[in-house]
C-alpha atoms as one frame of an Amber mdcrd trajectory, in Angstrom:
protein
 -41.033  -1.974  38.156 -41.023   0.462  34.974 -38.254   2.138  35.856 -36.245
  -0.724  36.629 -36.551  -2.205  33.548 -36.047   1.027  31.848 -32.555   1.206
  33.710 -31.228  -2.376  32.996 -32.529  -1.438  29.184 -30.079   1.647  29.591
 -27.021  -0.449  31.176 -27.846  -3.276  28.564 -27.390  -0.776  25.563 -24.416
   1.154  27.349 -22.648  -1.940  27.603 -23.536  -3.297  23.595 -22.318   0.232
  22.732 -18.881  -0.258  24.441 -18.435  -3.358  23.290 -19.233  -2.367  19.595
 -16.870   0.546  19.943 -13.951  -1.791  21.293 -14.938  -3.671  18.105 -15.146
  -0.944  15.465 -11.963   0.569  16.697 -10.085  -3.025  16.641 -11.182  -3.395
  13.383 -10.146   0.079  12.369  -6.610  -0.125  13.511  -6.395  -3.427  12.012
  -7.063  -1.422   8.244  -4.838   1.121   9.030  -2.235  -1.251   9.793  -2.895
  -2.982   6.521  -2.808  -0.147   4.594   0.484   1.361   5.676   1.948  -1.809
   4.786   0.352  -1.995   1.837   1.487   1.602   0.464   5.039   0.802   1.586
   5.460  -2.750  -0.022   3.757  -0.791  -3.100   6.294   2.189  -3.258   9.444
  -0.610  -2.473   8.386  -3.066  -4.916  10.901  -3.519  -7.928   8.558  -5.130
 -10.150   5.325  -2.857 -11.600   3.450  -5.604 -11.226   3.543  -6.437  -8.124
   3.779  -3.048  -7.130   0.453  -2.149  -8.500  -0.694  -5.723  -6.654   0.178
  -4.075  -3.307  -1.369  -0.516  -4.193  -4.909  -2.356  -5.045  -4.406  -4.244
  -1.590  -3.628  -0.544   0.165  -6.595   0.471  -1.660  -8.643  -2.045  -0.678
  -7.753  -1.299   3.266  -8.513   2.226   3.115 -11.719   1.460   1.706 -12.246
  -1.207   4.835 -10.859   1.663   7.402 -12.886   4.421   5.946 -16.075   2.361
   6.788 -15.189   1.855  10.431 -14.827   4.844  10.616 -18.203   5.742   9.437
 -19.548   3.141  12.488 -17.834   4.700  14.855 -18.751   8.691  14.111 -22.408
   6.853  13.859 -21.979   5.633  17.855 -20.558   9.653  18.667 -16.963   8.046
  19.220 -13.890   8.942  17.014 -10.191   6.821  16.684  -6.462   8.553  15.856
  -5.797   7.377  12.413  -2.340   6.423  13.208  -0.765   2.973  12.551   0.272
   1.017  15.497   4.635   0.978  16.741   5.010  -2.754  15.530   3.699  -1.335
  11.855   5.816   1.694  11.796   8.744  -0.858  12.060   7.447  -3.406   9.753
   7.535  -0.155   7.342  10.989   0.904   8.459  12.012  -2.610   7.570  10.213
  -2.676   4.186  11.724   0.879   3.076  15.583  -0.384   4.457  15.588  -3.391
   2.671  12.226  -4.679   0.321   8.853  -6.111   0.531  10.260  -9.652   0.544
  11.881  -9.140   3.972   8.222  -8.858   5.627   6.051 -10.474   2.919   6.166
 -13.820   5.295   4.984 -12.069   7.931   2.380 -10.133   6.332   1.257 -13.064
   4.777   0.493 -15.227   8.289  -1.106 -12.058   9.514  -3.563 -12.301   6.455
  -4.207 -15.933   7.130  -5.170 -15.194  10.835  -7.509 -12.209  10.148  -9.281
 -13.415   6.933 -11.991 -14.599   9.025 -11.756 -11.521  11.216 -15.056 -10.114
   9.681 -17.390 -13.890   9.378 -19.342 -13.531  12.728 -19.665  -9.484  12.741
 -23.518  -8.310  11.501 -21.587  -5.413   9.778 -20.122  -7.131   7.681 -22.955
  -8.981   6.313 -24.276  -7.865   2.846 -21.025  -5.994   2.139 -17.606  -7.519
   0.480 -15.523  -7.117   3.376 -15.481 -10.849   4.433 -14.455 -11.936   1.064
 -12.284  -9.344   0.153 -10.547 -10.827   3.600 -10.192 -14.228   2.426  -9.225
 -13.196  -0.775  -6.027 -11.187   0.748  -5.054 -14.509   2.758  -4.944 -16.607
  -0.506  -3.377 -14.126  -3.047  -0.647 -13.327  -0.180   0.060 -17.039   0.571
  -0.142 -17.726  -3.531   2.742 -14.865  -3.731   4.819 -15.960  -1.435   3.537
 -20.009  -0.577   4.745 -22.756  -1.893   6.997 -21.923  -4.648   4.324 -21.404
  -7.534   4.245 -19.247 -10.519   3.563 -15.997  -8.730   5.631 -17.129  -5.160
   8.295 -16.992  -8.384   7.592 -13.177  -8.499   8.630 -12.634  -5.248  12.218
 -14.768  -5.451  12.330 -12.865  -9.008  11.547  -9.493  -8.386  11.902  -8.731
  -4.850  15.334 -11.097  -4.314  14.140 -12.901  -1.555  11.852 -16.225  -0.850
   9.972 -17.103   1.530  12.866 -17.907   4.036  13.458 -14.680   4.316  10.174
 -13.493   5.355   8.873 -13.710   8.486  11.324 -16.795   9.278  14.164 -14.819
   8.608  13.068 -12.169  10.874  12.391 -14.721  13.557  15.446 -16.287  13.360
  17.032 -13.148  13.434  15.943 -12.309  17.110  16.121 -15.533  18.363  20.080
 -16.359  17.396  20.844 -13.105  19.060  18.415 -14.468  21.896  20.816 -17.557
  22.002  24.072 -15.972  22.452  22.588 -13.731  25.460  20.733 -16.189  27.039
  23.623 -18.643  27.127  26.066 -16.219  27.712  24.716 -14.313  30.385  23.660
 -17.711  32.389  27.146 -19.013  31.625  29.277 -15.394  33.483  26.876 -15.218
  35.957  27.656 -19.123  36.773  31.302 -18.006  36.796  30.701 -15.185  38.536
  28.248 -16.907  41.220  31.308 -19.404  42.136  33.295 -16.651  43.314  35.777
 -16.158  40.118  37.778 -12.681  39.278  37.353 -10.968  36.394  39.661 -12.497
  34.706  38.612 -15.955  34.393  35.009 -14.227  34.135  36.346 -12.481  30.807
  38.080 -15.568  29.511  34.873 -17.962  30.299  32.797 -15.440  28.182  34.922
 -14.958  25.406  35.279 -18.557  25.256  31.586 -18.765  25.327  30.647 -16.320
  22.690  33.344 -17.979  20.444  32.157 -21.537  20.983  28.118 -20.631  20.830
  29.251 -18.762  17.249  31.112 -21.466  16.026  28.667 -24.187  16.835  25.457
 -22.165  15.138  27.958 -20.982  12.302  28.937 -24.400  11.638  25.185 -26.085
  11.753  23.651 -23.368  10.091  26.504 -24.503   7.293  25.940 -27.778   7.038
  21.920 -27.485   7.380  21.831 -24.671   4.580  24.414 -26.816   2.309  21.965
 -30.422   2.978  18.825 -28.384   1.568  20.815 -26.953  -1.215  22.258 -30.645
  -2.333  18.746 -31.914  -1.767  17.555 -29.371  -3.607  19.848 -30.219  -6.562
  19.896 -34.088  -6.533  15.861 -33.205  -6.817  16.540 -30.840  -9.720  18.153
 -33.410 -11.427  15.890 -35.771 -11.059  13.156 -33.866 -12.848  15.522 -32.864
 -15.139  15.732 -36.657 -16.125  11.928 -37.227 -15.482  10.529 -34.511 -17.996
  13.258 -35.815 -20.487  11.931 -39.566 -20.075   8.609 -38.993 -19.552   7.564
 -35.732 -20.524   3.902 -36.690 -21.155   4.178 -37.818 -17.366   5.307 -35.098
 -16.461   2.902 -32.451 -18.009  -0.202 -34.490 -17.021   1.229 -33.651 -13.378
   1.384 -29.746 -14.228  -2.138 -29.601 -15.565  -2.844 -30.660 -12.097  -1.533
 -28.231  -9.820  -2.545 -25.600 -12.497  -5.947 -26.856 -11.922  -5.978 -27.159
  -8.457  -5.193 -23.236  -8.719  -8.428 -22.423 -10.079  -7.405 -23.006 -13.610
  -9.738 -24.235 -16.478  -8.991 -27.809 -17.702  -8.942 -26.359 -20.946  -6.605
 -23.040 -20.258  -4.093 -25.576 -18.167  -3.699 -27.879 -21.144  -2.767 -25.310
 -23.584  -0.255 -23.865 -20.632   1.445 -26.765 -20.097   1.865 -27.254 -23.576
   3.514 -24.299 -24.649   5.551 -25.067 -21.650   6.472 -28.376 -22.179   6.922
 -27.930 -25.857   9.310 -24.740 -25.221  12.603 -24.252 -23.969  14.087 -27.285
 -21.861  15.513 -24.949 -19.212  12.283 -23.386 -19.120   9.885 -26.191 -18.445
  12.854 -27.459 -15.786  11.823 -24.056 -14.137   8.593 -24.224 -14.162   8.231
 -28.107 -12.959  10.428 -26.672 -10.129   8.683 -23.836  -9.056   5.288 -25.785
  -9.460   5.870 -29.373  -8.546   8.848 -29.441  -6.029   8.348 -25.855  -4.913
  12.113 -25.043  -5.203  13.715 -21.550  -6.383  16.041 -22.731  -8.951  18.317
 -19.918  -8.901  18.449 -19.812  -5.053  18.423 -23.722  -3.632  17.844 -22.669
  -0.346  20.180 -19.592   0.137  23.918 -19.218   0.205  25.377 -21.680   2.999
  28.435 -18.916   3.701  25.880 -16.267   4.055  23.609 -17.993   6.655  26.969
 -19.208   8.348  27.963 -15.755   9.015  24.732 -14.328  10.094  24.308 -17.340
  12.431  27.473 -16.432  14.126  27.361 -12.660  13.885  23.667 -12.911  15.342
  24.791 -14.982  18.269  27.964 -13.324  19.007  26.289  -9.906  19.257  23.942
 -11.099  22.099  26.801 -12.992  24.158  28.669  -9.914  23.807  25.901  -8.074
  25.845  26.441  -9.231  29.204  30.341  -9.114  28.964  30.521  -5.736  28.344
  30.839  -4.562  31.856  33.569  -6.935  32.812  35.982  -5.008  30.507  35.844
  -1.839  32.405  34.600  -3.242  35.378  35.472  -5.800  38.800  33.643  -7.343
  41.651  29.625  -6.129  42.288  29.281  -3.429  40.075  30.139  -5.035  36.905
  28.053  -8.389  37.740  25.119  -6.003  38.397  25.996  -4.097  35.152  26.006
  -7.506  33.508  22.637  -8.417  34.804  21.048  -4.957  34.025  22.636  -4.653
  30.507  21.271  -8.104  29.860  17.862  -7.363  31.352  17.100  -4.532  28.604
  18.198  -6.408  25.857  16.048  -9.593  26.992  12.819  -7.088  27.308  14.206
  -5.578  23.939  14.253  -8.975  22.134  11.219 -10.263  23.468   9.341  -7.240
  22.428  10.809  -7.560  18.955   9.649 -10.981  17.950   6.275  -9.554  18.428
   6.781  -7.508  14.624   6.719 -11.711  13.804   4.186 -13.326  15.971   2.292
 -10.163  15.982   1.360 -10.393  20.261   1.633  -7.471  22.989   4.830  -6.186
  23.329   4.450  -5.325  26.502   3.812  -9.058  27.465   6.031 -10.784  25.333
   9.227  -8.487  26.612   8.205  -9.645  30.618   8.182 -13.187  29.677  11.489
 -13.401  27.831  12.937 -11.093  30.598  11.166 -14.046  33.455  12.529 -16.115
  31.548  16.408 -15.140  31.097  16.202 -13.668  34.723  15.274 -17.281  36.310
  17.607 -19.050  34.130  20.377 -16.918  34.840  19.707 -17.102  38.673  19.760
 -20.566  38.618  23.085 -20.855  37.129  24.033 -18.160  39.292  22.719 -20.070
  42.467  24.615 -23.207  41.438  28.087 -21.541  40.729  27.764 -20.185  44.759
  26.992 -23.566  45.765  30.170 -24.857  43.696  32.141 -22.054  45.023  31.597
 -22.678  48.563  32.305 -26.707  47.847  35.388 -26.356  46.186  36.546 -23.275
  47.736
């Protein structure tokens, strides 16, 4: 009886040990990760400030990482100190082109891991849970709804929030929309029975139309917000010219909504409101209506073009082989060309949404694969009908 208890004791502890070294070394990636991105968005940061924001965060990381890794020598178990593929790439994209290109994406990370460290005993008694939470809010204050430090980012980094995480996302997926349609749309062709020719003319005419169309309501969507954005402008304009008492007794509330004193947000507002017209129209802006002045939205021609470079690029992927190629062996190039960059773009949304890559490339290629082999399946039918 002795020893059996004695053994379940020893499977009982063998398995808590496992389980808190799956833990420990989740946790300890998770720092690492943090901190590379940290140092990177630190050492790419135009403004001083902010870069010396980003070098505390780092800091704060390594601190985290260092104590993991204090658990896990405890437990006899050790970890590479490496940061993971999707963060090497997140860092690429930092060093090519500025924090503000990720900052979105960093920022939704924070706000799904800042209770990451609530429900593990480790944690309790140290600061690790609130330094957590306290990551989440600064990053979504930087970069969230347009206030005085999300003005940093448009200021100093050149880029909003539309051009964090959403801009990466939208990236893959209008280059996800010209393959997907494209490919379904040849292999339809192709499934009927037609020569390369009309195969070639059926996607060119595809790629061209698909551009066109996302080109054109990426235009008019971009130019809406930007009107909208202005008709609001000069509304406020008009508002803290009318009513300017109105309109500061409004700003003392979202400055103390912030966290600041009733006291310190009085004074604030106003010097503001007492200053420089185009100043306090900047502020009220940034603070009230959450709008970038000097951006509106973006550049309508710029998002245009993306839109239909983006999609064009994918459509162009599964017409390749049909320019040097006929019959089988181009539609099979076609479908294994198109294949790879489904699994590609399915694993790259994953530097967004932040899941396996592994998993998320297999479903986008199920899901291409099926929709192109129904198309396919429905040109043969068509074929043989008309034929």
């Amino acid at each position: 009886m002795s020893t059996g208890v004695s053994t379940c004791r020893r499977i009982l502890n063998r398995v808590t040990t496992l389980n808190d070294t799956a833990r420990y070394r989740a946790n300890l990636q998770a720092e690492i990760d943090g901190g590379a991105l940290y140092r990177a968005m630190a050492d790419g940061s135009q403004s001083p400030q902010l870069g010396e924001l980003y070098r505390r965060l780092a800091e704060t990381e390594e601190r985290h990482a260092e104590l993991w890794r204090r658990r896990l020598a405890d437990i006899g178990a050790s970890f590479p100190a490496r940061a993971t593929l999707r963060t090497l790439l997140l860092v690429a994209l930092v060093r090519g082109f500025g924090p503000g290109l990720v900052a979105g994406t960093i920022a939704s990370q924070e706000a799904r891991d800042q209770r990451r460290y609530d429900d593990q005993p480790e944690a309790a008694g140290t600061s690790l849970a609130a330094e957590e939470r306290s990551h989440a809010r600064l990053l979504n204050t930087l970069i969230g709804q347009g206030g005085a430090e999300g003005g940093l980012i448009a200021r100093f980094e050149g880029r909003h929030r539309a051009v964090g995480g959403n801009a990466l996302r939208a990236a893959v997926l209008g280059a996800n929309d010209g393959l997907v349609s494209n490919f379904c749309l040849i292999m339809g062709v192709a499934g009927a029975g037609a020569d390369r020719g009309p195969i070639l003319i059926a996607g060119l005419a595809g790629l061209l139309a698909g551009s066109l169309s996302m080109a054109l309501g990426e235009w008019l969507s971009v130019q809406s917000t930007r009107e909208l954005y202005a008709n609001q402008l000069r509304i406020e304009a008009s508002e803290l010219e009318e009513m300017p008492a109105e309109e500061a007794a409004e700003l003392q509330l979202i400055y103390e909504a912030k966290g600041v004193a009733p006291d310190q947000a009085r004074e604030l507002v106003r010097r503001i409101i007492r200053g420089d017209h185009a100043a306090a129209l900047n502020t009220m802006a940034r603070e009230e209506l959450g709008i970038d002045p000097g951006e509106l939205g973006g550049s309508a021609w710029v998002a245009a073009i993306t839109s239909f470079s983006l999609f064009a690029l994918g459509a162009v992927i599964p017409l390749l082989p049909f320019i040097v190629a006929t019959g089988p062996g181009a539609v099979l190039g076609a479908a294994v060309l198109a294949a790879l960059a489904l699994a590609g773009i399915g694993a790259a949304i994953t530097l967004v949404t932040g899941q396996p890559a592994l998993r998320s490339a297999l479903r986008q290629l199920a899901f291409g694969v099926t929709a192109a082999s129904i198309t396919y399946g429905i040109g043969r039918l068509v074929g043989a009908a008309i034929g």
